[in-house]
C-alpha positions as CSV (number, residue, x, y, z in Angstrom):
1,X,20.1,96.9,-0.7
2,X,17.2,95.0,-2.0
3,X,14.0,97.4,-3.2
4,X,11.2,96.9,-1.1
5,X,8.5,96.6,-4.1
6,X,5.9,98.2,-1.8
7,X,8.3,101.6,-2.0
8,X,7.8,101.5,-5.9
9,X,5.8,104.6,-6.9
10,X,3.5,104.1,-10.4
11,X,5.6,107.1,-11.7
12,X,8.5,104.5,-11.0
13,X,7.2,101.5,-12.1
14,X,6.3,103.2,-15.5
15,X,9.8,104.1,-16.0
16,X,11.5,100.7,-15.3
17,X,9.3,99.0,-17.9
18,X,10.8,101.6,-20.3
19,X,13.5,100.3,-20.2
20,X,15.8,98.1,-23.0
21,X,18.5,96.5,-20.5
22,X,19.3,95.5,-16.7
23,X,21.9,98.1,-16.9
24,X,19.6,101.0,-17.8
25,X,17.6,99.4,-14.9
26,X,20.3,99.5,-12.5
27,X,21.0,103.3,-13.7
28,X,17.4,104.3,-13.4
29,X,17.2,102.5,-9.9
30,X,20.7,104.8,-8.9
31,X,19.3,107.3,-9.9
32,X,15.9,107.1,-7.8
33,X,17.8,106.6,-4.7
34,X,17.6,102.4,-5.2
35,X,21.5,100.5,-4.8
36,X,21.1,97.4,-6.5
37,X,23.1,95.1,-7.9
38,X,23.8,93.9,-11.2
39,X,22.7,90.3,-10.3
40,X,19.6,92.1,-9.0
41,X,19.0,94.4,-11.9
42,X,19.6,91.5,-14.2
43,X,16.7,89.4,-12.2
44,X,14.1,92.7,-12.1
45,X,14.7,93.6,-15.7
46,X,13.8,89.9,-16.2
47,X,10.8,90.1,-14.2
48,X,9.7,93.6,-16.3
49,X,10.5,91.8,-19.2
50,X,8.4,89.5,-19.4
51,X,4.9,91.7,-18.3
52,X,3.0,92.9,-21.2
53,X,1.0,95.6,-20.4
54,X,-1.8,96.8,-22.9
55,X,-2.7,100.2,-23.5
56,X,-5.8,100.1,-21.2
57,X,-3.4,98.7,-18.7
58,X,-1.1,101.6,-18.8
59,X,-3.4,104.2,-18.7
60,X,-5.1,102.7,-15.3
61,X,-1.2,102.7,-14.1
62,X,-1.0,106.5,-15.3
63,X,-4.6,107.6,-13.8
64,X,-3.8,106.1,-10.3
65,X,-5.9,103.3,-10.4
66,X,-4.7,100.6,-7.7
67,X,-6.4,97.8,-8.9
68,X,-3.8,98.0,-11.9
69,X,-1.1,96.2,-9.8
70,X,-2.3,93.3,-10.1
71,X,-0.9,92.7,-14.0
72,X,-0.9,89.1,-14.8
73,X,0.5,87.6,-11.4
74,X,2.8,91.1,-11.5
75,X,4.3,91.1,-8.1
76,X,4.9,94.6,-8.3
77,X,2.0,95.8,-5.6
């Protein structure tokens, strides 16, 4: 099942960027209730990968500010 990306919570978000490899991205979307697929956790790691996000970035994810999602052409809004 592909994740609807407007279902993504912040709390979410900040924990998939954590993370080193599209396996740990496939486990961490198990385990938040998310089935996706290898092929699909390879192409979302990928799309993680390659946002930067600076500290002042972060902590307008981490205070709830909703302006935030829109990191560098992020699609994740």
């Amino acid at each position: 099942m592909p994740v609807n990306r407007n279902e993504i919570t912040k709390a979410q978000m900040l924990k998939a960027v954590t993370c080193k490899t599209a396996v740990e991205l496939q486990e961490l979307a198990k385990a938040e209730g998310y089935d996706i697929t290898k092929e699909e956790a390879e192409a979302y790691f990928a799309e993680i990968s390659d946002m930067e996000l600076d500290s002042e970035k972060l902590k307008q994810i981490a205070g709830g500010i909703e302006t935030c999602y829109a990191v560098d052409g992020c699609s994740w809004h």
